[in-house]
N, C-alpha and C positions, 0 to 999 in steps of 0.2 A: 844272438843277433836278432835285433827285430826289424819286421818288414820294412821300417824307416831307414834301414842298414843298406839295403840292395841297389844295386846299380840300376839305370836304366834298361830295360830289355824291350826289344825291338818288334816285334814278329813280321819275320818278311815273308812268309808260305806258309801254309796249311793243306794237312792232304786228310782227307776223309778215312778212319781204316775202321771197316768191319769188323766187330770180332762181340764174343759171347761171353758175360761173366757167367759162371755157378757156383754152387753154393756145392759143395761136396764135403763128403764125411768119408774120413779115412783114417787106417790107424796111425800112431803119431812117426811113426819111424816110415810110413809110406809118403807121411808130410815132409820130415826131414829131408828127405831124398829128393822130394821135388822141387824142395827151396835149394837145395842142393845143383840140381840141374841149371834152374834159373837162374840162379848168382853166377853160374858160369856162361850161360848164353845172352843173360843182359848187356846190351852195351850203355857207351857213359849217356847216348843221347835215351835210351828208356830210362834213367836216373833222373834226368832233366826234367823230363816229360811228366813224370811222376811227381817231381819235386812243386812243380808248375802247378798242376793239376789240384795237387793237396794244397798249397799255398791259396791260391785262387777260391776253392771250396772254405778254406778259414775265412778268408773274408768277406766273401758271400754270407756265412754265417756268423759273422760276428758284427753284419751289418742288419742282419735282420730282427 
């Protein structure tokens, strides 16, 4: 599906959230387990959020 695919999307609110990326080193089965955690505590609206975000970042750069 390309970007000329999607439907109109609206934004009707925006909330500011805090929070920290890092860069961490761990072993690959302490990775496993935290992907683990989070695929079960994301919901559908962090999928969106993320889908948005990454979406948005491609065409920022594929306009620069």
């Amino acid at each position: 599906m390309s970007s000329s695919d999607l439907p109109i999307i609206k934004i009707i609110a925006e909330r500011e959230v805090p929070y920290v990326e890092l860069d961490l080193e761990m072993e690959d089965d302490t990775h496993a387990m935290l992907v683990k955690w989070g695929k079960e505590e994301a919901s559908d609206q962090d999928f969106v959020n993320i889908a948005i975000r990454n979406g948005l970042q491609e065409y920022v750069d594929s306009d620069e």
